[in-house]
DODO-200202 format. One record per residue: chain; residue number from 1; x, y, z of N, C-alpha, C, O in turn; residue in three letters. Coordinates in Angstrom, 3 decimals, m for minus. Layout:
// DODO-200202
FIVO   mol   seq       n.c1       n.c2       n.c3      ca.c1      ca.c2      ca.c3       c.c1       c.c2       c.c3       o.c1       o.c2       o.c3   type
FIVO     A   NUM          X          Y          Z          X          Y          Z          X          Y          Z          X          Y          Z    ALA
...
//
This chain:
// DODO-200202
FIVO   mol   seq       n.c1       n.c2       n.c3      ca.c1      ca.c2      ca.c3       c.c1       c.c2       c.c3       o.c1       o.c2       o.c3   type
FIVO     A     1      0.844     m1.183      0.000      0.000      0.000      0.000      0.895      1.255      0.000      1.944      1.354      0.636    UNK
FIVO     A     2      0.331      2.238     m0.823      0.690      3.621     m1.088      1.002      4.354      0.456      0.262      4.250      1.434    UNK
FIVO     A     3      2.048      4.973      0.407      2.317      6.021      1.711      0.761      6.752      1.313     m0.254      6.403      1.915    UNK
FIVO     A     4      0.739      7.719      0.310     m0.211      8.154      0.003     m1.875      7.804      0.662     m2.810      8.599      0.751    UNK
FIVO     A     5     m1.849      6.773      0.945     m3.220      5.859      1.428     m2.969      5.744      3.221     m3.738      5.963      4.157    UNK
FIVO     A     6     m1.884      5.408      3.182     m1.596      5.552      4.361     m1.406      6.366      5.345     m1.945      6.258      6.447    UNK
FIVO     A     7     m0.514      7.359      4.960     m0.274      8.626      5.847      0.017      9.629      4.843      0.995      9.704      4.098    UNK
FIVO     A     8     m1.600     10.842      5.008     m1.137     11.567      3.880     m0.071     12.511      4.117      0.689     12.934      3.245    UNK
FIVO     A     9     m0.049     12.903      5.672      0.838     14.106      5.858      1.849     13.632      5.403      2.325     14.272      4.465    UNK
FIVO     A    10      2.532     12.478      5.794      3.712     12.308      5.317      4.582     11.946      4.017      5.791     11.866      3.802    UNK
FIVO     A    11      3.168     11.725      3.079      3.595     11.347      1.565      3.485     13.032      1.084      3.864     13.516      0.018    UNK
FIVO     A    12      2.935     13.622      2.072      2.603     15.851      0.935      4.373     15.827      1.632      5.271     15.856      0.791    UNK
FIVO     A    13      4.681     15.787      2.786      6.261     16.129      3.518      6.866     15.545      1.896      7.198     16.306      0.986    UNK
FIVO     A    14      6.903     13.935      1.826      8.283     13.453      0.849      7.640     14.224     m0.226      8.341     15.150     m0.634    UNK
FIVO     A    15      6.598     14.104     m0.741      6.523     15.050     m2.268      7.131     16.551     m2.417      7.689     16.985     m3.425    UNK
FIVO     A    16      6.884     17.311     m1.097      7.579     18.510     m1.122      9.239     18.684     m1.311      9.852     19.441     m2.064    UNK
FIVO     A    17      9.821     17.530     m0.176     11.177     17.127     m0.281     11.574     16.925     m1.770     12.547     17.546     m2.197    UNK
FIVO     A    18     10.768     15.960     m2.709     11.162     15.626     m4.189     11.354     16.754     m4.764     12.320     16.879     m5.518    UNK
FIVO     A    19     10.392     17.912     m4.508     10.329     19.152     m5.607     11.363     19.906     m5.311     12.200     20.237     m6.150    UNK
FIVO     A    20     11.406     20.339     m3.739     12.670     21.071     m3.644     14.135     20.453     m4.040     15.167     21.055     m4.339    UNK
FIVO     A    21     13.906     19.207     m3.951     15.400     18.712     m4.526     15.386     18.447     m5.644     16.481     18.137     m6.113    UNK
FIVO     A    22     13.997     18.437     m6.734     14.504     18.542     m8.067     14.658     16.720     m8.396     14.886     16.407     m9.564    UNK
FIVO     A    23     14.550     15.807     m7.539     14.075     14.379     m7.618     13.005     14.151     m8.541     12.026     13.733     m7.921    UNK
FIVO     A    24     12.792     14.253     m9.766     11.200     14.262    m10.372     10.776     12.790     m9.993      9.692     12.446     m9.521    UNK
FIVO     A    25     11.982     11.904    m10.337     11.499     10.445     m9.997     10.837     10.029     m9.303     10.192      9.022     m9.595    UNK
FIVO     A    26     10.684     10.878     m7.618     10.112     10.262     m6.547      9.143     10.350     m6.573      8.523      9.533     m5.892    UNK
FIVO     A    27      8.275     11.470     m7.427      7.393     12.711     m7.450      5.625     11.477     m7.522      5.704     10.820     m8.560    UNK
FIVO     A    28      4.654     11.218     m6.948      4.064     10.737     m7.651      3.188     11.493     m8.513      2.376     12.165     m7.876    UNK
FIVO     A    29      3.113     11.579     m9.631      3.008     12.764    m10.342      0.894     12.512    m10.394      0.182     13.444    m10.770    UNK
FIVO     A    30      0.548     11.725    m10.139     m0.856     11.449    m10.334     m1.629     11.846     m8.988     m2.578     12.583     m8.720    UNK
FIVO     A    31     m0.813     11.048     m8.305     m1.675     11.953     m7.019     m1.409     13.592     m6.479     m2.232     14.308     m5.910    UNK
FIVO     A    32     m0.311     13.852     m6.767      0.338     15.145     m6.736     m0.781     16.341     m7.519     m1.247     17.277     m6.871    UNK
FIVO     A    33     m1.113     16.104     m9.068     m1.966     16.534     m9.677     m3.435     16.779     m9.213     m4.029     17.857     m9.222    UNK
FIVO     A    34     m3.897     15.579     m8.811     m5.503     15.225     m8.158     m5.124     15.958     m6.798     m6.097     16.460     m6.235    UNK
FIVO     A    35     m4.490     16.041     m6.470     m4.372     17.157     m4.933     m4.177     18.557     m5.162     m4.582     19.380     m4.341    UNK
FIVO     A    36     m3.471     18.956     m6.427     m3.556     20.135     m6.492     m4.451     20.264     m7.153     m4.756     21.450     m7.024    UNK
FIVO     A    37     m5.380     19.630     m8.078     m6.633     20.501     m8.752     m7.790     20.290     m7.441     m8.728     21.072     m7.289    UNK
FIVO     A    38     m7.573     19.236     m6.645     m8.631     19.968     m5.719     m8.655     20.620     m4.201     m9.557     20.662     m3.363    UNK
FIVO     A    39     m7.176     21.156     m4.186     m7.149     22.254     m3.179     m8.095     23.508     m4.006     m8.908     24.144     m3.336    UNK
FIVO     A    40     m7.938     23.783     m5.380     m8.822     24.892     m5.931    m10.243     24.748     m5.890    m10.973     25.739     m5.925    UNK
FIVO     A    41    m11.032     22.666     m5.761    m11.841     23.160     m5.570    m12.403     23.097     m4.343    m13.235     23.925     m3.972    UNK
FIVO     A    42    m11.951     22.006     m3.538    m11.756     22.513     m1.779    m12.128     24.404     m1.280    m13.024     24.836     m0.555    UNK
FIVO     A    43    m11.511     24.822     m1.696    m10.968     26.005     m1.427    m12.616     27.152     m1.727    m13.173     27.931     m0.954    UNK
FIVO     A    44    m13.007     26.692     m3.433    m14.089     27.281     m4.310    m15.352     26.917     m3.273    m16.252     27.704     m2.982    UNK
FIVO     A    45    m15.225     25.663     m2.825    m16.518     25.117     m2.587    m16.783     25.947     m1.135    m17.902     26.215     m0.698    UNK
FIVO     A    46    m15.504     26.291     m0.489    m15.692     26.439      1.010    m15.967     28.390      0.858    m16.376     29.125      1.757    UNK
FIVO     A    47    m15.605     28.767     m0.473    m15.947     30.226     m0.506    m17.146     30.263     m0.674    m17.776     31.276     m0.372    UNK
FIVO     A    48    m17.845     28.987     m1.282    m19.492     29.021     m1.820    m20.137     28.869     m0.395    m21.118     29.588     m0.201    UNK
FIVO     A    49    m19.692     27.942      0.767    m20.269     27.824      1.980    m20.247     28.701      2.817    m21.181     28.768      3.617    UNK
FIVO     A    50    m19.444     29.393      2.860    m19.280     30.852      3.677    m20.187     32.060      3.052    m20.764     32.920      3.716    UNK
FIVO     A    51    m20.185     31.937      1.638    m21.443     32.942      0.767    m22.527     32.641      1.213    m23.346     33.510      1.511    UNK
FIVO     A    52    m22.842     30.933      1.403    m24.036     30.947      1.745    m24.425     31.152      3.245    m25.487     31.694      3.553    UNK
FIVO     A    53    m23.599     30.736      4.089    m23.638     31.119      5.730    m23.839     32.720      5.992    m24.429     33.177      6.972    UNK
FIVO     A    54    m23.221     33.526      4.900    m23.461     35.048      5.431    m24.974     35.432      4.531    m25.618     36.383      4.974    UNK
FIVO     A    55    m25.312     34.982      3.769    m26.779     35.272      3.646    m27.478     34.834      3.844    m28.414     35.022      3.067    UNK
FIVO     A    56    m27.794     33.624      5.299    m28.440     33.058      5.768    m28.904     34.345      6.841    m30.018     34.597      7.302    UNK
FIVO     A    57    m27.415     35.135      7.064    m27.337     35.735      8.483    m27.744     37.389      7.942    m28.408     38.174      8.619    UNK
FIVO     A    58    m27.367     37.583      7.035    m27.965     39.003      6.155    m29.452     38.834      5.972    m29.985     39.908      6.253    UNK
FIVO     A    59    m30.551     37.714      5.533    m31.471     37.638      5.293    m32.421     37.468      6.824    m33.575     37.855      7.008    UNK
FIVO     A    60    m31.688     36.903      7.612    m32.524     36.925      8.832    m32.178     37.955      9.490    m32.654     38.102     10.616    UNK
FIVO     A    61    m31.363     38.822      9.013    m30.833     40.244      9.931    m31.748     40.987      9.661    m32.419     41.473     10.571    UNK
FIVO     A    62    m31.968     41.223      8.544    m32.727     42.034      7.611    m34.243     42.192      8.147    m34.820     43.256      8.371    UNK
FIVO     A    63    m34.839     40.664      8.325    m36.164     40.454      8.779    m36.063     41.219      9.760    m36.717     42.261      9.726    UNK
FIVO     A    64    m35.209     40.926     10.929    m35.263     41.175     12.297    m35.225     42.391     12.370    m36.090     42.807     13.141    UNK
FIVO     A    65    m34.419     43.426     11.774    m34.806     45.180     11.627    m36.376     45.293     11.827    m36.797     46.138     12.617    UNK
FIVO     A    66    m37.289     44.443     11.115    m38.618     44.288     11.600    m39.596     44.232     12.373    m40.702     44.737     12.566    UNK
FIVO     A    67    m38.412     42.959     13.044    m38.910     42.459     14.226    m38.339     42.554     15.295    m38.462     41.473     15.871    UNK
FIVO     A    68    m37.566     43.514     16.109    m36.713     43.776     17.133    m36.614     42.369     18.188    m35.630     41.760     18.609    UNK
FIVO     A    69    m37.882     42.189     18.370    m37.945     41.283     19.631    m37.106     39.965     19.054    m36.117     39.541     19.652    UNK
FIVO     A    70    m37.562     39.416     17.935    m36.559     38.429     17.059    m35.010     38.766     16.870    m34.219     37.839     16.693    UNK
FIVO     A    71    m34.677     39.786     16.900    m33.607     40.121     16.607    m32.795     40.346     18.075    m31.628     40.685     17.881    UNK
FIVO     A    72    m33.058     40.263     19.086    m32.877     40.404     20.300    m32.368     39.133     20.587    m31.227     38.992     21.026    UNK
FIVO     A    73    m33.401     37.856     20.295    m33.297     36.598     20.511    m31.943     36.413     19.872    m31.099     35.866     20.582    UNK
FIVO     A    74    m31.578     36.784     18.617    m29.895     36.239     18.234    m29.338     37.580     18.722    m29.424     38.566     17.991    UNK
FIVO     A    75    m28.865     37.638     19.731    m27.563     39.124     19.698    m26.436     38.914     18.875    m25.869     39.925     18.459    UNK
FIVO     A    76    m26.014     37.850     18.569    m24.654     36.954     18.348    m24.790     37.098     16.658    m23.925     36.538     15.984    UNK
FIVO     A    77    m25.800     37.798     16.020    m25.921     37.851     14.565    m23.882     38.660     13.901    m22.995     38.102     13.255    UNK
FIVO     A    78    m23.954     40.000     14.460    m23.564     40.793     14.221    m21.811     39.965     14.366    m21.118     40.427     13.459    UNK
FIVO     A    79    m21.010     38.941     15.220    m20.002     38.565     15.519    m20.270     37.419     14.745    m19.332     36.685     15.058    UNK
FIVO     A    80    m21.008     36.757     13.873    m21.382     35.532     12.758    m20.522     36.235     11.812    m19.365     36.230     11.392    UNK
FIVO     A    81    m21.789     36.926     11.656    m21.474     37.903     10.032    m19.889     38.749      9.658    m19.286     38.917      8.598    UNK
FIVO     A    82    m19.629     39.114     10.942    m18.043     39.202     10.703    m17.558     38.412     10.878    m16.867     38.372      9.859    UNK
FIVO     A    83    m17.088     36.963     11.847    m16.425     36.138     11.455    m16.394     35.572     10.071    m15.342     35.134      9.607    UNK
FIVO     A    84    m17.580     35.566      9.358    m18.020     34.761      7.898    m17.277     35.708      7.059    m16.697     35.291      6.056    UNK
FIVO     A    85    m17.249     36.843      7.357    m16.617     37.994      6.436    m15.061     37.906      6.724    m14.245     38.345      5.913    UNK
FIVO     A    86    m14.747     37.404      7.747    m13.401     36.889      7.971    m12.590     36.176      7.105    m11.569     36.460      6.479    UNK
FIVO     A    87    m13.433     34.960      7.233    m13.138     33.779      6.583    m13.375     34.058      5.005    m12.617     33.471      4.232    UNK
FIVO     A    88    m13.983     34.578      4.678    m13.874     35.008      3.112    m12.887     35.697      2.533    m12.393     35.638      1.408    UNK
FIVO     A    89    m12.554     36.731      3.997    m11.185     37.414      3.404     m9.830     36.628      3.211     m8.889     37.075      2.555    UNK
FIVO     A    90     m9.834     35.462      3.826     m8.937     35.042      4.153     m8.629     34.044      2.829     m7.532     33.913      2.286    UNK
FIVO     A    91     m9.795     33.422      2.481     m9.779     33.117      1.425     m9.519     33.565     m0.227     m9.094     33.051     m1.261    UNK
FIVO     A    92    m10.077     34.892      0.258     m9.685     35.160     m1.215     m8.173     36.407     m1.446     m7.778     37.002     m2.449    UNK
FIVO     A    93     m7.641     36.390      0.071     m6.514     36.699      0.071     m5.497     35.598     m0.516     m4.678     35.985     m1.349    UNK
FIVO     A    94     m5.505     34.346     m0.154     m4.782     33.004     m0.292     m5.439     33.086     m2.044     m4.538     33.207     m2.874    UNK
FIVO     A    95     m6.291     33.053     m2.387     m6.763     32.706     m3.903     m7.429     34.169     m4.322     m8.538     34.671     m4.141    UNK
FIVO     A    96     m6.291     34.574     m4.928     m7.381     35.976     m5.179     m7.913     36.049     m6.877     m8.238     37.016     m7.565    UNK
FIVO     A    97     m7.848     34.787     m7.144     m8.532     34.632     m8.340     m9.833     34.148     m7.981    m10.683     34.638     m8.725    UNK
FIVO     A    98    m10.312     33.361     m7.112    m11.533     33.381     m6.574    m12.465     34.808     m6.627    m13.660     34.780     m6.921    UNK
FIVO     A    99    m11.948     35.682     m6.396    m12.348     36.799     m6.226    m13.239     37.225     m7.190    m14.210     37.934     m6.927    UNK
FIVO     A   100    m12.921     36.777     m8.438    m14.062     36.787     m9.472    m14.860     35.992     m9.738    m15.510     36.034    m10.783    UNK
FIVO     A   101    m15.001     34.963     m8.716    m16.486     33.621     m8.878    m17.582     34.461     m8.157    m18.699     34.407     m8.670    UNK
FIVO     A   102    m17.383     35.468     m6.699    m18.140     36.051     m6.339    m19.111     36.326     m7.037    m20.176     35.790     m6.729    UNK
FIVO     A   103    m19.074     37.232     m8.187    m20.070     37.301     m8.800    m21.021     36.452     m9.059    m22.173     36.768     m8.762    UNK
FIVO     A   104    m20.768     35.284     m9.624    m21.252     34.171    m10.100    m21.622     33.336     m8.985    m22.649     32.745     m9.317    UNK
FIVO     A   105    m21.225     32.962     m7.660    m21.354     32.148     m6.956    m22.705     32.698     m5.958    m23.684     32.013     m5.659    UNK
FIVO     A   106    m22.456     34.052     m5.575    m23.436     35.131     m4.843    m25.216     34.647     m5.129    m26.043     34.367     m4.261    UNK
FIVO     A   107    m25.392     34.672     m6.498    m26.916     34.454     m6.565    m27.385     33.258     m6.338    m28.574     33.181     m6.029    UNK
FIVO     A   108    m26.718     32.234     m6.415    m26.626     30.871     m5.871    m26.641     31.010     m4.161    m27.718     30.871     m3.581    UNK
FIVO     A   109    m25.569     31.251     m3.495    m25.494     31.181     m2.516    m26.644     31.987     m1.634    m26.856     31.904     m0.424    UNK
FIVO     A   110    m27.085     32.513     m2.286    m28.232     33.388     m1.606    m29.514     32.791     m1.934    m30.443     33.032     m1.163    UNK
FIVO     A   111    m29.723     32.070     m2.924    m31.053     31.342     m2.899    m30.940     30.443     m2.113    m31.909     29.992     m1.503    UNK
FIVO     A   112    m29.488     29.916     m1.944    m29.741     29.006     m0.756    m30.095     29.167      0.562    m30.916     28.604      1.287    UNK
FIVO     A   113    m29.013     30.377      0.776    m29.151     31.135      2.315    m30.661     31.742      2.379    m31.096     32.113      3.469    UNK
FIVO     A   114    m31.284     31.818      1.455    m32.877     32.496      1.612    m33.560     31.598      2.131    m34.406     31.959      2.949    UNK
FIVO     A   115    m33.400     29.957      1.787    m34.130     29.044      2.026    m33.755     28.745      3.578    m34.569     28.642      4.496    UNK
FIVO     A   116    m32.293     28.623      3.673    m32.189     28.297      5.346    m32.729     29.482      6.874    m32.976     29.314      8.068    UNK
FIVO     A   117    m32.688     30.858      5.732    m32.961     32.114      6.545    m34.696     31.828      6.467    m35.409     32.800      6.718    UNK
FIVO     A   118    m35.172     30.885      6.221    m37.096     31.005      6.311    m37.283     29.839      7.223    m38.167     29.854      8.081    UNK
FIVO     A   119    m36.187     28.471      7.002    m36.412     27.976      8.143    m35.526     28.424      9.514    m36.008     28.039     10.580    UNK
FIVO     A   120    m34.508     29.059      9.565    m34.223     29.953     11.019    m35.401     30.735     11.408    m36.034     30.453     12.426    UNK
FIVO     A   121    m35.733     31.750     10.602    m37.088     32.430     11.369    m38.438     32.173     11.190    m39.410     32.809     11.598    UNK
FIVO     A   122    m38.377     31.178     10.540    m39.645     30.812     11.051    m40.779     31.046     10.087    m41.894     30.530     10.164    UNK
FIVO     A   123    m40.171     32.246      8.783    m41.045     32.849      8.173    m40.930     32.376      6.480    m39.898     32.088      5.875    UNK
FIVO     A   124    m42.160     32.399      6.019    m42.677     31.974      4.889    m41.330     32.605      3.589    m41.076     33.778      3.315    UNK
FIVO     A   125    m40.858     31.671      3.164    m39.831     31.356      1.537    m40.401     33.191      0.970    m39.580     34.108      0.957    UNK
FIVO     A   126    m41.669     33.372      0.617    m41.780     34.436     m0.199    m41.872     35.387      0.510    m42.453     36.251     m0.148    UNK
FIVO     A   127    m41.580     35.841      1.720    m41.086     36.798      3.074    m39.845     37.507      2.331    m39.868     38.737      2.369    UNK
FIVO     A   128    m38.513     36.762      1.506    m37.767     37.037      1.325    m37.633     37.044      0.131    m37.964     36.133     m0.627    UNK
FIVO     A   129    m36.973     38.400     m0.257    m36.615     38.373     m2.191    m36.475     37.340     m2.611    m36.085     36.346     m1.998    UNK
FIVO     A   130    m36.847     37.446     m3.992    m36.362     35.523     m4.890    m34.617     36.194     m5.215    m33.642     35.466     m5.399    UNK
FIVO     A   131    m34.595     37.325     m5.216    m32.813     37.434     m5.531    m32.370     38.031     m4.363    m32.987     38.297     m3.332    UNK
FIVO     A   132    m30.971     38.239     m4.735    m30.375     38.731     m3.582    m30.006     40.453     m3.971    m29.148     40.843     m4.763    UNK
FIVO     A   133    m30.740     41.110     m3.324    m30.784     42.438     m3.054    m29.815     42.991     m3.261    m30.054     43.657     m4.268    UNK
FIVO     A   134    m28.571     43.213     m2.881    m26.747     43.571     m2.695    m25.863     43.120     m3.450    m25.821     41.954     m3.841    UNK
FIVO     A   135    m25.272     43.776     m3.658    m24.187     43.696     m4.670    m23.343     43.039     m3.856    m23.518     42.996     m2.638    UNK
FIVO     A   136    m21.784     42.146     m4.815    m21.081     41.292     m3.902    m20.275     42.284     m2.886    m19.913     41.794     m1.817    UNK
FIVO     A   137    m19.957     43.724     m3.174    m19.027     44.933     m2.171    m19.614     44.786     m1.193    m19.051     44.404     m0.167    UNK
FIVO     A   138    m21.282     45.132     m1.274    m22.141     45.193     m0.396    m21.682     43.863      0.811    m21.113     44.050      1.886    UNK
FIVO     A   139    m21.997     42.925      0.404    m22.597     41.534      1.182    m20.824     41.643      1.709    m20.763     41.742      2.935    UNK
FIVO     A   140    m19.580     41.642      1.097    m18.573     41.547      1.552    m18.058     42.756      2.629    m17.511     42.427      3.681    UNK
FIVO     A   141    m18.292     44.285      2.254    m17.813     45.388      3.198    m18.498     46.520      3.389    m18.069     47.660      3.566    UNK
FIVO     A   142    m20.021     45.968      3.321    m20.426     47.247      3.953    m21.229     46.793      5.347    m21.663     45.694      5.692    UNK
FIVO     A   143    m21.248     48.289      6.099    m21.499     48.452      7.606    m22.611     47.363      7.764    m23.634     47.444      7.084    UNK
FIVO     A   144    m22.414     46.319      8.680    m23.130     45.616      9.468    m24.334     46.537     10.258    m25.420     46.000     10.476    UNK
FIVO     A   145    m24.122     47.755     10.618    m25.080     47.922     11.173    m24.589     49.858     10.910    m23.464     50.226     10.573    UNK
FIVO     A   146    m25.588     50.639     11.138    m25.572     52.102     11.109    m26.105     52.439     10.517    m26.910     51.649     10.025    UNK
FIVO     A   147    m26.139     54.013      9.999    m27.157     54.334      9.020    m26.383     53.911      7.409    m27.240     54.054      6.537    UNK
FIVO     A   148    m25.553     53.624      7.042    m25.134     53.440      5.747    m25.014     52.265      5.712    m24.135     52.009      4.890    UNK
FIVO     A   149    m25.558     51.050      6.313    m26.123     49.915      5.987    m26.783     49.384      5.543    m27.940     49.405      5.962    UNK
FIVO     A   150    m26.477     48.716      4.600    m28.234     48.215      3.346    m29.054     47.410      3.758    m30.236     47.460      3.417    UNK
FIVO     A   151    m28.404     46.204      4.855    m29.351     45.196      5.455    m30.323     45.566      6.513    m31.453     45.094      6.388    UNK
FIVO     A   152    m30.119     46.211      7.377    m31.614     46.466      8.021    m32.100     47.247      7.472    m31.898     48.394      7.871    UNK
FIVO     A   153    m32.394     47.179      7.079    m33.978     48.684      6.871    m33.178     50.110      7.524    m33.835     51.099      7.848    UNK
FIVO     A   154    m32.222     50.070      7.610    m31.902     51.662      8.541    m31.021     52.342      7.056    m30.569     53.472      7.243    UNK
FIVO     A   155    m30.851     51.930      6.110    m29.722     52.748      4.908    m31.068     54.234      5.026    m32.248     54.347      5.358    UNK
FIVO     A   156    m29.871     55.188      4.484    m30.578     56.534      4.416    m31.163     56.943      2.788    m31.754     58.006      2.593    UNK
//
């Protein structure tokens, strides 16, 4: 059996060792490949899960501008939504070619997050836009909360 199968940390260690020394021989060049095409999509898929985790939390934020007393019940909205905004940065700092799926990934991820934001609050699928309201700047850096915020109901 394959190191590879066995212990991956230690077959990525010898593959790294091969490259820096210029060993191509050792290299296994097949699994080497299949690991690097899917750290990109590892990587894609987990920017699509974090898109959709912050408009789960934008769409039930949004309601809750509504509904204060609901919005009371999560205090913890506002430290989500920046951690999620964290983790996106972080991501598309490491891949900043990702940076242009946003577009594309956003209206997806938000029909999804619409669907999980109706079963969090409780409230009826057509409660919430069929699209997503915000542009990707928006959903990525603008004010969580104040008057120049688009998600509650408070923008001027």
């Amino acid at each position: 059996m394959d190191i590879y199968d066995t212990d991956f940390f230690a077959w990525t260690q010898q593959q790294a060792e091969a490259v820096r020394a210029g060993v191509w021989d050792d290299i296994n060049r097949d699994h080497l490949a299949e690991e690097i095409e899917d750290w990109w999509k590892r990587d894609s898929h987990l920017l699509w899960q974090h898109l959709r985790d912050l408009m789960v939390w934008l769409v039930a934020a949004e309601t809750y501008a509504y509904a204060p007393e609901q919005r009371l019940a999560h205090p913890h909205w506002y430290v989500r939504m920046t951690g999620i905004r964290c983790d996106i940065e972080v991501i598309l700092d490491i891949w900043s070619n990702l940076a242009a799926k946003v577009d594309r990934i956003l209206p997806e991820a938000y029909v999804h997050g619409r669907k999980v934001a109706s079963e969090e609050t409780g409230l009826p699928l057509a409660t919430f836009p069929e699209t997503c309201p915000w542009t990707p700047e928006q959903v990525l850096t603008a004010p969580l909360e104040g008057p120049n915020n688009p998600f509650l109901g408070e923008s001027s």
